[in-house]
N, C-alpha and C positions, 0 to 999 in steps of 0.2 A: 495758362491752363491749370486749374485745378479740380479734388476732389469734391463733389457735393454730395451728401445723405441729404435722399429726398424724400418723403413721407409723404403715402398715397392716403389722400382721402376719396374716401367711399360716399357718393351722394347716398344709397338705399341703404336699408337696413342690413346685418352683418351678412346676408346670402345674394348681395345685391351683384349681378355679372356685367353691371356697367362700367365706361372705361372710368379709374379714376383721375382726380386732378393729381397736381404736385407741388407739394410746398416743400422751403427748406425744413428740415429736421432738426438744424442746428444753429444757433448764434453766431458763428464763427467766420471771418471772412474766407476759409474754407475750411474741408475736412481732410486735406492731404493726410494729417498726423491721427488719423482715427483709426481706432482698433479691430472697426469693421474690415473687412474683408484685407486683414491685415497679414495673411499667410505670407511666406516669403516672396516676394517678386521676382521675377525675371527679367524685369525691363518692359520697355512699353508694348503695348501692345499696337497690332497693325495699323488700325483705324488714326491712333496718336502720330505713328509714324509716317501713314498717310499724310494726315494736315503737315507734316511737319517738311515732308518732302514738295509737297503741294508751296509750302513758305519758300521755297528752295533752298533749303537750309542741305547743305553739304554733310555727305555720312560722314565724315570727320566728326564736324559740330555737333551729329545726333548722337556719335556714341559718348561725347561728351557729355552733352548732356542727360544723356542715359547711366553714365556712370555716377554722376552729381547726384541723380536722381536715388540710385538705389543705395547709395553714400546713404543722403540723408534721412531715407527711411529706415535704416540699421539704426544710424543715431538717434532716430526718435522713440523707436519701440521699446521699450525696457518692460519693468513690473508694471507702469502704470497699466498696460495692456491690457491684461487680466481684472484690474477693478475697474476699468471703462467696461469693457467684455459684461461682468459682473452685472453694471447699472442698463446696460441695454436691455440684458436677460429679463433682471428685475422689471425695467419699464414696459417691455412686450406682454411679459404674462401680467404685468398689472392689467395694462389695457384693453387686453384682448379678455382677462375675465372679469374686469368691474362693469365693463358697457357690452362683453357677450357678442364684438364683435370684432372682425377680423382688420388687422391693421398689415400693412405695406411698406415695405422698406425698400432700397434702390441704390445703388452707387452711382454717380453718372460722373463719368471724367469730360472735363471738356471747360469751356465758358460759359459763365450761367444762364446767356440766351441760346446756347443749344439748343434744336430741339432734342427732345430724349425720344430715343428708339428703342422700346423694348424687343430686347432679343428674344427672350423666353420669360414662361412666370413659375416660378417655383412655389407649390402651395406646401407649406409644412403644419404641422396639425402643433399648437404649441407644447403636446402633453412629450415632443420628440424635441422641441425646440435644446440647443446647446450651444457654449463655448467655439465649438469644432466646426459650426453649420456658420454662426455669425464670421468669423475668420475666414472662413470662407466665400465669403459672396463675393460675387463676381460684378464687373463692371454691367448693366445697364441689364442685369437680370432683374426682374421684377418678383421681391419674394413677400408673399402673403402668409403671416401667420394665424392659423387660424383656430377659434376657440374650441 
């Protein structure tokens, strides 16, 4: 199981309310170590612990795992955080004002043939877009920034 940033394209033009596709956002065989929605964690959330009880994987095992897990998200967040943070910022409001249209961002936890269920969609206008809001994102919220 891992993280994926998934980048919503938009078939119509930037006021288009159709549903979009999703591609990866990122090169990376995943994005567990990404700055996005990188606030402090709590541990997994239900849905994870779900599949993982569904594995029958014993709550021994899971808070093992659970503790491995939040282990090495501590160890991986440092300064870099802030200049990834930085290049999202920059790359959102690039996009969203050179082509004037609205782009889509997404965390989805899981295997990469999940399907992805959005829970909610978050529309944020980019002139609020922030550090505070990208750290923030939540797993399998669908947030649109728009121009």
């Amino acid at each position: 199981m891992c993280l994926f940033i998934m980048r919503a394209n938009y078939p119509g033009k930037g006021g288009s309310t159709e549903i979009p596709g999703f591609v990866r956002a990122t090169n990376g065989h995943c994005d567990c170590n990404a700055a996005l929605g990188s606030r402090p964690a709590t541990g997994f959330d239900e849905a994870h612990l779900k599949k993982l009880r569904d594995k029958s994987w014993s709550e021994g095992k899971i808070a093992r795992a659970e503790a491995n897990f939040l282990k090495d998200l501590k160890d991986k967040y440092g300064a870099s955080t802030e200049a990834e943070i930085n290049r999202w910022l920059t790359l959102i409001k690039d996009a969203t004002g050179r082509e004037r249209r609205k782009m889509g961002l997404l965390l989805h936890w899981g295997d990469s043939r999940d399907p992805i269920v959005i829970r909610k969609t978050e529309k944020i206008p980019v002139e609020k877009l922030s550090a505070e809001i990208l750290k923030n994102m939540e797993r399998d919220v669908l947030y649109e920034f728009l121009p």
